[in-house]
C-alpha positions in Angstrom: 97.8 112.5 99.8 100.3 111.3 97.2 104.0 110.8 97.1 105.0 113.9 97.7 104.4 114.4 101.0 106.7 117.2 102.7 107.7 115.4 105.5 110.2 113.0 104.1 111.6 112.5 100.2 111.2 108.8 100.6 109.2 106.6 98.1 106.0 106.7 99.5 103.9 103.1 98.8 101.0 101.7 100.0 100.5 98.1 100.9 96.9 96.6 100.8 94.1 93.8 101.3 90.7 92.7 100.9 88.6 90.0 101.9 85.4 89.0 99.9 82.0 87.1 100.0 84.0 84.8 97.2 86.2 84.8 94.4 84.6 86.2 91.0 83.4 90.1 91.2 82.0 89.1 88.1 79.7 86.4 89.3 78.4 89.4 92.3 80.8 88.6 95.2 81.6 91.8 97.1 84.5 93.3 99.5 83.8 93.3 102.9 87.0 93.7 104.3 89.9 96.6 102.9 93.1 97.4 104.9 95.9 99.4 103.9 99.3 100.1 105.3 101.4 103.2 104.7 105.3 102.6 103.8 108.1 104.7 103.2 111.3 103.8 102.5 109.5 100.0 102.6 109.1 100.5 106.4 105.6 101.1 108.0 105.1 104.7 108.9 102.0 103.4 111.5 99.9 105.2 109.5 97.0 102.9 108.3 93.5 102.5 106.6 90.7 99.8 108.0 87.2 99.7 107.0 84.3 96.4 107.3 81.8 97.1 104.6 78.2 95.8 103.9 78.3 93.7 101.0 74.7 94.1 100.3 74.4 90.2 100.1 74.9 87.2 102.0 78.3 85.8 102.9 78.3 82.2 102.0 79.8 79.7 105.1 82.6 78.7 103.2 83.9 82.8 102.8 83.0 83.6 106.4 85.6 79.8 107.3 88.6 81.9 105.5 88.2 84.9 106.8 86.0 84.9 109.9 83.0 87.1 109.2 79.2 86.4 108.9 76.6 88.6 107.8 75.3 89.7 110.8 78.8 90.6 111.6 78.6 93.2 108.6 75.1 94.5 109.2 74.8 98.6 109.7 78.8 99.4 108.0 79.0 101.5 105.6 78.6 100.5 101.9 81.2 100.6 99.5 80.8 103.7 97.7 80.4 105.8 101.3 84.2 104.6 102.4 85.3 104.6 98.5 86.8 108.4 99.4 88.7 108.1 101.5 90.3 105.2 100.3 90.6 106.7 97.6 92.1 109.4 99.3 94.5 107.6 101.4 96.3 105.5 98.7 97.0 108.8 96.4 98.5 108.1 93.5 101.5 105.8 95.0 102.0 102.4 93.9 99.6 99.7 95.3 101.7 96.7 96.8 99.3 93.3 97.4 99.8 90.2 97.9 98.3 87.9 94.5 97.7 91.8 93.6 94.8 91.2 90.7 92.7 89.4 92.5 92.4 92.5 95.0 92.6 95.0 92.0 89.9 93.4 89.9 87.6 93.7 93.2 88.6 97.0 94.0 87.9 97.9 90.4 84.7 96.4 90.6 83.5 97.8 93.1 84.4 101.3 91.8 83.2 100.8 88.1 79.6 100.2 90.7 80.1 103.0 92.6 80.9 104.9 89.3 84.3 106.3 90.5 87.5 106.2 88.9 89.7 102.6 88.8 92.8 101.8 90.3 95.2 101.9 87.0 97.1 98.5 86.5 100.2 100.0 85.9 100.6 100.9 89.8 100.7 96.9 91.1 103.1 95.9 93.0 102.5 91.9 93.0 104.4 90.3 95.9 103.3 86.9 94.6 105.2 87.3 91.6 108.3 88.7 93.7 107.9 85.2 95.5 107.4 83.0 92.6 110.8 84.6 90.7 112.9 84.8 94.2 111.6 80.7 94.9 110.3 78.9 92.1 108.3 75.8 92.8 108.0 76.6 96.3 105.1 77.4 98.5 104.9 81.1 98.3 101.5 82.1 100.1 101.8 84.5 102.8 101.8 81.5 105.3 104.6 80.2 104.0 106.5 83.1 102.6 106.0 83.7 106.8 107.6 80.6 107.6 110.0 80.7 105.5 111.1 84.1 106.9 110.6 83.0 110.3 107.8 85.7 110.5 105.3 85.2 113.5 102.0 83.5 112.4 100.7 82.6 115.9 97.8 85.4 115.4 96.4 84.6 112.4 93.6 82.3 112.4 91.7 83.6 110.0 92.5 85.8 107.2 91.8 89.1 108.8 92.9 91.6 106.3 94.6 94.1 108.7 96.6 91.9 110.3 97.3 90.2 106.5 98.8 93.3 105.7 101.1 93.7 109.1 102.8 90.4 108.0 102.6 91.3 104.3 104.7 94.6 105.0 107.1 92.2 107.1 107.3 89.6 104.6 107.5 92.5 101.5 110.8 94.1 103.4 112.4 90.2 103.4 111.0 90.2 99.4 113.0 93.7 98.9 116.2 92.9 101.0 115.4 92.3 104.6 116.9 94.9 107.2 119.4 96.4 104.7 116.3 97.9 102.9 116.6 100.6 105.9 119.9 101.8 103.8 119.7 104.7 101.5 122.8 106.1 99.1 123.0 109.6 98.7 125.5 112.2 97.4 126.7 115.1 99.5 125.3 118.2 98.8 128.5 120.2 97.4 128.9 117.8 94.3 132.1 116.1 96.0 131.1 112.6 94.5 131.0 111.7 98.6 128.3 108.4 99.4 126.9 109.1 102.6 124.4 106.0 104.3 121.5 106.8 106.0 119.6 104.1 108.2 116.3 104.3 109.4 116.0 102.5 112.3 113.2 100.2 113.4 111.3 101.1 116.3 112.6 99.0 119.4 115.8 97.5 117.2 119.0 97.7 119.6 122.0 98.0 117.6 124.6 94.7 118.1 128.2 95.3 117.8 129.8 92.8 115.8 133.6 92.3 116.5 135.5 90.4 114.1 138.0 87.7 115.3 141.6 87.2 114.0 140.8 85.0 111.9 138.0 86.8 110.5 140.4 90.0 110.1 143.2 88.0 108.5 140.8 86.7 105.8 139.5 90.4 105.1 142.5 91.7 104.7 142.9 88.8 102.2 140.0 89.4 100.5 141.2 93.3 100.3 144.4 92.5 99.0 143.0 91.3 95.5 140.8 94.2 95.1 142.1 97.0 92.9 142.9 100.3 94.8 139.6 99.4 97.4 138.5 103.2 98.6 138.9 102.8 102.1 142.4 101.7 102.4 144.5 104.9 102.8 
């Protein structure tokens, strides 16, 4: 299920999260939570991955205040290594977007070195953390507020559910990579013509808003224009 998938010749990518028992694989905390979204083109495709898993241990209160879950909430899920397949299988060999990506990669890794499968290889991160920190530097860049600040709706998230984590990470990666003009795509024609055609995929429910320019908006274009050198569009 990797990225070249028949149906479209759009980058494939596949956004992800986890939630734990704590913070150090190292020190035996355990994923209980994984969710994973599907993009292409940087837009969800609906298709998604969601699995609770038995850690195998307790899930200290102060985990189960972040993201919700007790132990008896976990008790008869699978274990890691039975869902490790088709995880496995679902993310391919695409890149792996995450939100403070090594901290889910050095669980997921984990967890695989136990279950004696391969690990996810470094080199396919996608940290949108880092996109944050070099877009806003010395700002607040959790998911919160990288919500906030895109005036993303937080109203369901009391807890750090990992599914939904991911529905606002997609939102909040499509800001991180250009907002709405990420829909665009620049193509050649097919008969070597040197002719840019612009595709747009359109989000499902988006109605289209015409825009029309006022006179003085025109007069100041045509301005604009007029110190370009031999601008393509002007006969």
């Amino acid at each position: 299920m990797g990225g070249g998938r028949g149906e479209t010749c759009m980058k494939r990518t596949i956004l992800f999260d986890t939630e734990t028992t704590g913070l150090d694989p190292l020190k035996g905390d355990r994923v209980i939570e994984i969710a994973a979204l599907e993009l292409v083109g940087d837009l969800p495709t609906g298709r998604s991955f969601h699995v609770l898993i038995d850690p195998e241990r307790d899930v200290p209160e102060e985990a189960s205040r972040v993201h919700g879950f007790t132990r008896a909430d976990l008790e008869g899920k699978p274990k890691f290594a039975e869902i490790a397949p088709d995880f496995l299988e679902f993310v391919g060999n695409d890149p792996l977007i995450a939100h403070n990506a090594r901290f889910d990669f050095g669980f997921m890794n984990a967890e695989l070195s136990r279950a004696r499968l391969p690990e996810l290889d470094m080199g396919r991160m996608v940290d949108t953390l880092d996109m944050a920190r070099e877009r806003f530097p010395g700002m607040p860049n959790s998911l919160d507020a990288l919500c906030r600040r895109f005036s993303i709706d937080l109203s369901e998230r009391t807890t750090h559910n990992a599914l939904l984590d991911c529905k606002l990470l997609a939102a909040v990666y499509l800001e991180l990579t250009g907002g709405r003009q990420r829909g665009f795509s620049l193509a050649v024609d097919d008969n070597g013509g040197g002719i840019a055609t612009y595709t747009y995929a359109r989000p499902a429910g988006h109605v289209p808003v015409r825009v029309r320019p006022d006179p003085a908006e025109l007069e100041a274009h045509q301005a604009f224009v007029g110190h370009l050198s031999d601008p393509l569009w002007i006969a």
